[in-house]
N, C-alpha and C positions, 0 to 999 in steps of 0.2 A: 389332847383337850387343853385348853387355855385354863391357869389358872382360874381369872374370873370367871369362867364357864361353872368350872366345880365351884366355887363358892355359891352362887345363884343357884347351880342344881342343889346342894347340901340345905341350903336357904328353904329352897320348895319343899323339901322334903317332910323339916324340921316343922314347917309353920302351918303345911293344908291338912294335915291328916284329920277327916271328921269337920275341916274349919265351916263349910258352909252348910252339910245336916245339921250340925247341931246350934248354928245361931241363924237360920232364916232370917231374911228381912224385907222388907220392901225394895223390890227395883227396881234402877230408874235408867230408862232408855236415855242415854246422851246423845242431844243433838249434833250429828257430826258431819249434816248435809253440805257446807260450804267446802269441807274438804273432800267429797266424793269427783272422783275423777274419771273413773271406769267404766264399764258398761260389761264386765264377766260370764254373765248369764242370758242366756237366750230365754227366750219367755214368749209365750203363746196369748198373742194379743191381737184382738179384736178378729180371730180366726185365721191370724197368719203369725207364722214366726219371726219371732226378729232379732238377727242371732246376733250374739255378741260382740264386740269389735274392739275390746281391750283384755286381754283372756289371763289364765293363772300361773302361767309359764312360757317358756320361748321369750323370754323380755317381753309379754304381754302380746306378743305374735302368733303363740299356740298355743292352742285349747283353750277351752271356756267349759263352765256348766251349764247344764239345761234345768229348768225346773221340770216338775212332773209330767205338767200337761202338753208342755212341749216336746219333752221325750216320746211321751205315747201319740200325740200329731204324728210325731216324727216316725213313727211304727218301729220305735224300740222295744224290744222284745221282757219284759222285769226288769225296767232300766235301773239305773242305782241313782235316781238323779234326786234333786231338791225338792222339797216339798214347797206343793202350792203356795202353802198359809207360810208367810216367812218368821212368826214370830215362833221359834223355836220351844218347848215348854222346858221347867226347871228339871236337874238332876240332882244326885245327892251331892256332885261335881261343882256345879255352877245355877247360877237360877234363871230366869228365862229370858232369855235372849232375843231380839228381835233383827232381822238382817235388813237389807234396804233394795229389796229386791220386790216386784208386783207385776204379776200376769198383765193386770190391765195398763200396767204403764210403760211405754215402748219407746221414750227418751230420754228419763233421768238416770244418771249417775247411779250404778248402784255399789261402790265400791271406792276404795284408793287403793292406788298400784306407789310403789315404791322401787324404782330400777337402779342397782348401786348404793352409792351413797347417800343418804337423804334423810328427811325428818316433816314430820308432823307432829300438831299440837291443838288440845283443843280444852275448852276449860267448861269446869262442871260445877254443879248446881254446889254450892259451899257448906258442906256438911264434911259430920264425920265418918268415913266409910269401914266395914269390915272387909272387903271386898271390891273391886274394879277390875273386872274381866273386856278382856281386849279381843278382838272375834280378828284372825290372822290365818293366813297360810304364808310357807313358803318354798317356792320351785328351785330349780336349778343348782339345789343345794339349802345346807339352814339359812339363816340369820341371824347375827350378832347385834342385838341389841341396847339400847343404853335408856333406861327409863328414866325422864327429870320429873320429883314429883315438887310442888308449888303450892306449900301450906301457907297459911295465914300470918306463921311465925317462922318462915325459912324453908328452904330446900334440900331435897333428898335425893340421891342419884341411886338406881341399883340395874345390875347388868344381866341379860336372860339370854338363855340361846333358845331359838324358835327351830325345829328340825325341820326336815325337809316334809311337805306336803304328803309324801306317799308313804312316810313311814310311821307306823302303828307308835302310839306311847309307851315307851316301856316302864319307866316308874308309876307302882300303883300310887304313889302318894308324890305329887309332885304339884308344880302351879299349871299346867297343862291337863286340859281335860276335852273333849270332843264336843262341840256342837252342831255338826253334821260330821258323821263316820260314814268309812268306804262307798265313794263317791264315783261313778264313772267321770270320763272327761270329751269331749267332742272336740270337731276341727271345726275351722271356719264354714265349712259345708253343712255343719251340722251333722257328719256322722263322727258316730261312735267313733273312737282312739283308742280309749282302754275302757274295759268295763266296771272297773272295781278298785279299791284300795288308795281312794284318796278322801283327805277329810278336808274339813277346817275348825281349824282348834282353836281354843279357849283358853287364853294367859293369863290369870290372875295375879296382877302385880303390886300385890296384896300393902294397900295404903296403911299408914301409920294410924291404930282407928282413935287415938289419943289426940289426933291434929286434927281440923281442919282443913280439906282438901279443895285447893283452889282451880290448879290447873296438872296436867300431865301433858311431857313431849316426849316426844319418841325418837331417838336418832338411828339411824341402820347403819352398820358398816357396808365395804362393797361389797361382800359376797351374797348371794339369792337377789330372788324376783321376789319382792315381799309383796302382799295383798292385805290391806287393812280393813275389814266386813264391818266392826261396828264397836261398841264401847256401852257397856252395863256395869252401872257401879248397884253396891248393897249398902245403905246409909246403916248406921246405929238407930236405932229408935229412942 
Protein backbone atom coordinates (compact mmCIF):
# COMPACT_ATOMS: atom_id res chain seq x y z
CA UNK A 1 0.00 0.00 0.00
CA UNK A 2 1.15 3.47 -1.08
CA UNK A 3 2.23 5.62 1.56
CA UNK A 4 -0.47 8.19 0.73
CA UNK A 5 -2.94 5.54 0.77
CA UNK A 6 -2.22 5.00 4.56
CA UNK A 7 -2.25 8.45 5.33
CA UNK A 8 -6.01 9.14 3.80
CA UNK A 9 -6.92 5.67 5.43
CA UNK A 10 -5.46 6.90 9.05
CA UNK A 11 -7.22 10.42 8.11
CA UNK A 12 -10.71 8.50 7.73
CA UNK A 13 -10.37 6.93 10.65
CA UNK A 14 -9.31 9.75 12.84
CA UNK A 15 -11.94 12.27 11.74
CA UNK A 16 -15.63 10.02 10.93
CA UNK A 17 -16.17 8.26 13.91
CA UNK A 18 -19.82 9.44 15.19
CA UNK A 19 -19.08 12.60 12.60
CA UNK A 20 -22.43 12.61 10.84
CA UNK A 21 -24.92 11.06 13.95
CA UNK A 22 -23.97 13.41 16.02
CA UNK A 23 -24.08 16.84 13.99
CA UNK A 24 -27.05 16.17 11.41
CA UNK A 25 -27.62 18.86 8.90
CA UNK A 26 -29.53 19.87 5.98
CA UNK A 27 -28.68 18.27 2.57
CA UNK A 28 -28.00 19.40 -0.27
CA UNK A 29 -28.31 17.42 -3.59
CA UNK A 30 -25.59 18.89 -6.06
CA UNK A 31 -26.24 19.65 -9.30
CA UNK A 32 -24.04 17.45 -11.30
CA UNK A 33 -26.16 16.90 -14.55
CA UNK A 34 -23.80 18.44 -17.08
CA UNK A 35 -21.22 16.03 -16.12
CA UNK A 36 -23.53 12.87 -16.46
CA UNK A 37 -22.32 10.71 -19.31
CA UNK A 38 -23.50 7.19 -18.64
CA UNK A 39 -26.47 5.38 -18.85
CA UNK A 40 -25.48 2.18 -16.06
CA UNK A 41 -28.85 1.10 -15.17
CA UNK A 42 -31.66 -0.47 -17.08
CA UNK A 43 -34.88 0.81 -15.89
CA UNK A 44 -38.36 -0.35 -16.63
CA UNK A 45 -40.10 2.50 -18.69
CA UNK A 46 -43.17 2.98 -20.06
CA UNK A 47 -43.64 -1.10 -19.92
CA UNK A 48 -40.39 -2.08 -21.68
CA UNK A 49 -36.95 -2.24 -20.57
CA UNK A 50 -34.18 -0.26 -21.65
CA UNK A 51 -31.09 -1.75 -20.74
CA UNK A 52 -28.06 -0.02 -20.07
CA UNK A 53 -25.41 0.91 -22.55
CA UNK A 54 -22.52 2.36 -20.58
CA UNK A 55 -22.24 -0.28 -17.54
CA UNK A 56 -19.99 -0.52 -14.10
CA UNK A 57 -17.10 -2.65 -15.35
CA UNK A 58 -15.47 -4.21 -18.34
CA UNK A 59 -14.30 -0.42 -19.32
CA UNK A 60 -18.07 0.34 -19.16
CA UNK A 61 -18.61 -2.72 -21.71
CA UNK A 62 -19.87 -5.14 -18.81
CA UNK A 63 -22.62 -5.16 -16.72
CA UNK A 64 -24.95 -2.76 -15.66
CA UNK A 65 -27.57 -2.53 -12.70
CA UNK A 66 -31.16 -3.03 -12.91
CA UNK A 67 -33.61 -1.15 -10.88
CA UNK A 68 -36.34 -3.15 -9.14
CA UNK A 69 -39.10 -3.10 -11.44
CA UNK A 70 -37.02 -4.01 -14.16
CA UNK A 71 -35.53 -6.86 -12.49
CA UNK A 72 -38.77 -8.39 -11.54
CA UNK A 73 -40.22 -7.42 -15.63
CA UNK A 74 -37.22 -9.30 -16.06
CA UNK A 75 -38.50 -12.47 -13.96
CA UNK A 76 -35.62 -12.25 -11.54
CA UNK A 77 -36.16 -14.44 -8.91
CA UNK A 78 -35.34 -11.78 -4.99
CA UNK A 79 -33.18 -9.87 -7.35
CA UNK A 80 -30.59 -7.65 -5.34
CA UNK A 81 -31.16 -4.72 -7.60
CA UNK A 82 -31.87 -0.78 -7.04
CA UNK A 83 -34.60 0.56 -5.73
CA UNK A 84 -37.24 2.29 -7.54
CA UNK A 85 -37.42 5.60 -5.69
CA UNK A 86 -33.53 6.77 -6.23
CA UNK A 87 -33.32 9.01 -3.39
CA UNK A 88 -31.66 6.80 -1.04
CA UNK A 89 -32.77 7.64 2.88
CA UNK A 90 -30.04 8.94 5.56
CA UNK A 91 -27.79 6.51 7.77
CA UNK A 92 -25.88 7.14 10.84
CA UNK A 93 -22.99 6.87 7.89
CA UNK A 94 -24.02 9.38 5.59
CA UNK A 95 -27.44 11.40 4.98
CA UNK A 96 -29.69 10.98 2.22
CA UNK A 97 -28.57 10.69 -0.96
CA UNK A 98 -30.20 11.07 -4.07
CA UNK A 99 -28.81 9.10 -7.38
CA UNK A 100 -29.89 10.11 -11.04
CA UNK A 101 -31.51 7.26 -12.10
CA UNK A 102 -35.76 7.24 -13.07
CA UNK A 103 -38.05 4.37 -14.22
CA UNK A 104 -39.79 6.79 -16.16
CA UNK A 105 -36.91 8.23 -17.83
CA UNK A 106 -35.27 6.14 -20.71
CA UNK A 107 -32.58 8.72 -22.23
CA UNK A 108 -30.93 10.73 -19.74
CA UNK A 109 -27.42 10.32 -18.39
CA UNK A 110 -27.60 8.70 -15.24
CA UNK A 111 -24.23 8.47 -14.23
CA UNK A 112 -20.30 9.46 -15.12
CA UNK A 113 -17.81 6.84 -16.05
CA UNK A 114 -14.16 7.63 -15.72
CA UNK A 115 -11.78 4.96 -17.80
CA UNK A 116 -7.92 5.44 -16.85
CA UNK A 117 -6.81 8.55 -16.30
CA UNK A 118 -9.19 11.50 -15.88
CA UNK A 119 -11.03 14.19 -13.75
CA UNK A 120 -14.12 15.76 -13.08
CA UNK A 121 -15.30 18.88 -11.18
CA UNK A 122 -18.03 20.50 -10.24
CA UNK A 123 -18.80 23.48 -7.82
CA UNK A 124 -21.29 23.82 -4.96
CA UNK A 125 -23.75 25.99 -3.39
CA UNK A 126 -20.79 28.30 -1.16
CA UNK A 127 -21.32 27.36 2.24
CA UNK A 128 -19.65 25.91 4.99
CA UNK A 129 -19.90 22.08 4.97
CA UNK A 130 -19.36 19.38 7.68
CA UNK A 131 -19.68 16.88 5.13
CA UNK A 132 -19.50 16.17 1.15
CA UNK A 133 -20.13 12.65 0.17
CA UNK A 134 -19.38 11.55 -3.32
CA UNK A 135 -21.71 8.51 -4.50
CA UNK A 136 -18.75 6.13 -6.46
CA UNK A 137 -17.96 2.76 -7.45
CA UNK A 138 -14.94 1.13 -8.82
CA UNK A 139 -14.38 -2.12 -11.12
CA UNK A 140 -11.52 -3.74 -12.51
CA UNK A 141 -9.76 -3.00 -9.34
CA UNK A 142 -9.73 0.28 -6.68
CA UNK A 143 -8.97 3.77 -7.50
CA UNK A 144 -6.39 6.28 -6.68
CA UNK A 145 -7.74 9.26 -6.15
CA UNK A 146 -6.63 12.99 -5.56
CA UNK A 147 -9.34 15.36 -4.24
CA UNK A 148 -8.86 19.39 -5.08
CA UNK A 149 -10.95 21.21 -2.63
CA UNK A 150 -11.67 25.25 -3.76
CA UNK A 151 -12.35 27.51 -0.66
CA UNK A 152 -12.93 31.04 -0.84
CA UNK A 153 -9.55 31.66 0.79
CA UNK A 154 -7.33 28.98 -1.17
CA UNK A 155 -6.95 25.25 -1.94
CA UNK A 156 -6.74 21.89 -0.38
CA UNK A 157 -5.54 18.63 -2.01
CA UNK A 158 -6.16 15.23 -0.01
CA UNK A 159 -5.70 11.78 -1.54
CA UNK A 160 -8.37 8.63 -0.98
CA UNK A 161 -8.29 5.07 -2.15
CA UNK A 162 -11.78 4.03 -3.45
CA UNK A 163 -11.73 -0.19 -3.30
CA UNK A 164 -12.86 -2.14 -5.66
CA UNK A 165 -16.81 -2.38 -6.27
CA UNK A 166 -17.20 -6.04 -4.91
CA UNK A 167 -15.43 -5.70 -2.01
CA UNK A 168 -17.24 -5.36 1.45
CA UNK A 169 -15.77 -2.07 3.85
CA UNK A 170 -13.61 -3.28 6.15
CA UNK A 171 -12.93 -0.23 8.53
CA UNK A 172 -15.78 0.34 10.80
CA UNK A 173 -14.92 4.01 11.13
CA UNK A 174 -13.46 5.23 7.96
CA UNK A 175 -14.73 7.96 5.07
CA UNK A 176 -16.49 5.06 3.07
CA UNK A 177 -19.83 4.05 3.84
CA UNK A 178 -22.58 2.20 1.59
CA UNK A 179 -25.29 3.70 -0.22
CA UNK A 180 -26.65 0.81 -1.94
CA UNK A 181 -25.01 -2.74 -0.38
CA UNK A 182 -24.83 -6.20 -2.26
CA UNK A 183 -25.99 -5.47 -5.55
CA UNK A 184 -26.54 -8.12 -8.27
CA UNK A 185 -25.06 -7.07 -11.68
CA UNK A 186 -26.56 -7.95 -15.37
CA UNK A 187 -25.09 -8.42 -19.07
CA UNK A 188 -26.13 -6.36 -21.87
CA UNK A 189 -28.96 -9.02 -22.34
CA UNK A 190 -30.30 -8.17 -19.22
CA UNK A 191 -29.62 -11.36 -17.61
CA UNK A 192 -28.25 -11.90 -14.33
CA UNK A 193 -24.10 -12.25 -14.05
CA UNK A 194 -23.78 -12.37 -10.55
CA UNK A 195 -26.36 -12.27 -7.97
CA UNK A 196 -24.89 -10.48 -5.05
CA UNK A 197 -21.97 -8.58 -3.35
CA UNK A 198 -21.70 -5.51 -5.05
CA UNK A 199 -22.30 -2.01 -3.75
CA UNK A 200 -21.87 1.68 -4.38
CA UNK A 201 -20.19 3.43 -1.82
CA UNK A 202 -20.27 6.74 -0.21
CA UNK A 203 -16.76 8.87 0.27
CA UNK A 204 -16.88 11.49 2.53
CA UNK A 205 -14.15 13.87 1.63
CA UNK A 206 -14.79 15.56 4.64
CA UNK A 207 -14.46 19.60 3.73
CA UNK A 208 -12.67 22.03 6.00
CA UNK A 209 -16.13 23.07 7.95
CA UNK A 210 -14.02 26.32 8.99
CA UNK A 211 -13.79 27.45 5.12
CA UNK A 212 -16.06 28.22 2.75
CA UNK A 213 -16.55 25.57 0.06
CA UNK A 214 -16.45 26.71 -3.54
CA UNK A 215 -15.67 24.04 -5.77
CA UNK A 216 -14.34 20.11 -5.62
CA UNK A 217 -12.27 18.16 -8.59
CA UNK A 218 -11.56 14.92 -8.65
CA UNK A 219 -8.57 13.53 -10.48
CA UNK A 220 -8.12 9.34 -10.98
CA UNK A 221 -4.99 7.74 -11.72
CA UNK A 222 -5.01 4.85 -14.25
CA UNK A 223 -5.93 1.97 -12.52
CA UNK A 224 -10.02 1.01 -12.22
CA UNK A 225 -13.22 1.84 -14.12
CA UNK A 226 -14.40 4.59 -11.89
CA UNK A 227 -18.20 5.44 -11.80
CA UNK A 228 -19.23 8.72 -10.36
CA UNK A 229 -23.38 8.32 -9.14
CA UNK A 230 -23.69 11.77 -7.38
CA UNK A 231 -22.38 14.55 -4.82
CA UNK A 232 -24.45 15.41 -1.28
CA UNK A 233 -22.75 17.93 0.71
CA UNK A 234 -24.10 18.72 4.81
CA UNK A 235 -23.85 22.70 5.20
CA UNK A 236 -23.18 23.95 9.02
CA UNK A 237 -26.28 25.64 10.06
Amino acid sequence: MKPKIIASFIFCILINIGAYSQQPGREIQINIDTLLNARPITTLTKGKLVTWTKGIDGDGQGDGYLTMAAALFNKDIAPHALPDNPHIGATTKHPSITLHYKNKDGINSQARYVSGVGNFGFYVPQKKYMGMYLGLTSAEGGSQLQVELTYKDGVAVKDFWLPDYYNDIVAKDSCLSYIVHDLAKWDNKNKMAESDHHNINALNIYPDPKRILVHVKVEKSTGGYLVFWSATGVPIK
